[in-house]
N, C-alpha and C positions, 0 to 999 in steps of 0.2 A: 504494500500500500504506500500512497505518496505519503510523505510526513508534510510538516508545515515547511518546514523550507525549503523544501521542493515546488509548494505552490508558494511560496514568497518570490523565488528563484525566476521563477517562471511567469508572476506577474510584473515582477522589478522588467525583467527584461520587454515584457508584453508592452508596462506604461513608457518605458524609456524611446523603443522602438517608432511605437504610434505616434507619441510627441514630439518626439523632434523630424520623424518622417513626416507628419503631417504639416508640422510647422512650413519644413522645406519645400513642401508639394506646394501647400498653400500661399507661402511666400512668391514662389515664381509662377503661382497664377494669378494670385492677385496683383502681381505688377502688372504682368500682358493684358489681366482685364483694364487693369486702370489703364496702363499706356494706349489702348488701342480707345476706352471710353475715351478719355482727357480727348484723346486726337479728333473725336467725333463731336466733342463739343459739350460731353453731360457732366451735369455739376457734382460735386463731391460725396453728396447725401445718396445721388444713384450707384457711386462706383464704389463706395462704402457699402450701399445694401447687397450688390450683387457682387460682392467680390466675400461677403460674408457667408453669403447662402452658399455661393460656388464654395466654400472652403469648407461649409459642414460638409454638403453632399459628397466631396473631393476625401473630407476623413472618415467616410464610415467604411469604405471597401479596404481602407492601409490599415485602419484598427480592424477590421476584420481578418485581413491577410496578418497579421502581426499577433493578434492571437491565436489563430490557427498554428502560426509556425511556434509560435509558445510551447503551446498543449502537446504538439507533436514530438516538440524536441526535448520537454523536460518530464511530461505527466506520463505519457503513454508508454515510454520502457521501462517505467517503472510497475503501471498496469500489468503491460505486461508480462513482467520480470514475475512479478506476484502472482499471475495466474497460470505461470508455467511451472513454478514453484509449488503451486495448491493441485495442480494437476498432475504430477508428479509423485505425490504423496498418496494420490487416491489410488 
C-alpha cells in the first residue's frame, strides 16, 4: 500500500508540475492574445478577460496531464508492488 509520503511525493511533484507549466503555457499565451488584441485595437479590460479565461481553459488538460503522470509514476508501482505481493501469498 502507498504510505503518506508516497502520496505527499506524488502531489508535491503533481502541484509543482501544473504550476509553473501552466504559468508558462499561460504566460506565452497570454502575451500573443494580448499582442495580436492591442494590435487590433481592444482595450485592456477585453484582453484581461480573455487572456484569463484562455489560461483556465489552457490549465485544466496540463493539471490533468500532470496528474496522470503523478499517479502513474509514484502511486501505481506501488499498487502494484502490493498486489503482486498479496497475490503471491494466496
Amino acid at each position: 500500500m502507498p504510505t503518506t509520503g508516497t502520496f505527499f511525493k506524488a502531489w508535491l511533484c503533481f502541484f509543482l508540475l501544473a504550476t509553473f507549466g501552466g504559468f508558462g503555457v499561460g504566460m506565452i499565451l497570454g502575451m500573443i492574445v494580448g499582442m495580436v488584441m492591442a494590435a487590433s485595437g481592444a482595450d485592456l479590460q477585453q484582453i484581461q478577460t480573455l487572456s484569463g479565461f484562455l489560461g483556465f481553459i489552457v490549465a485544466m488538460p496540463i493539471s490533468f496531464v500532470c496528474f496522470r503522470w503523478a499517479v502513474v509514476r509514484f502511486i501505481l508501482p506501488t499498487i502494484q508492488t502490493s498486489s503482486t505481493d498479496t497475490a503471491n501469498t494466496l
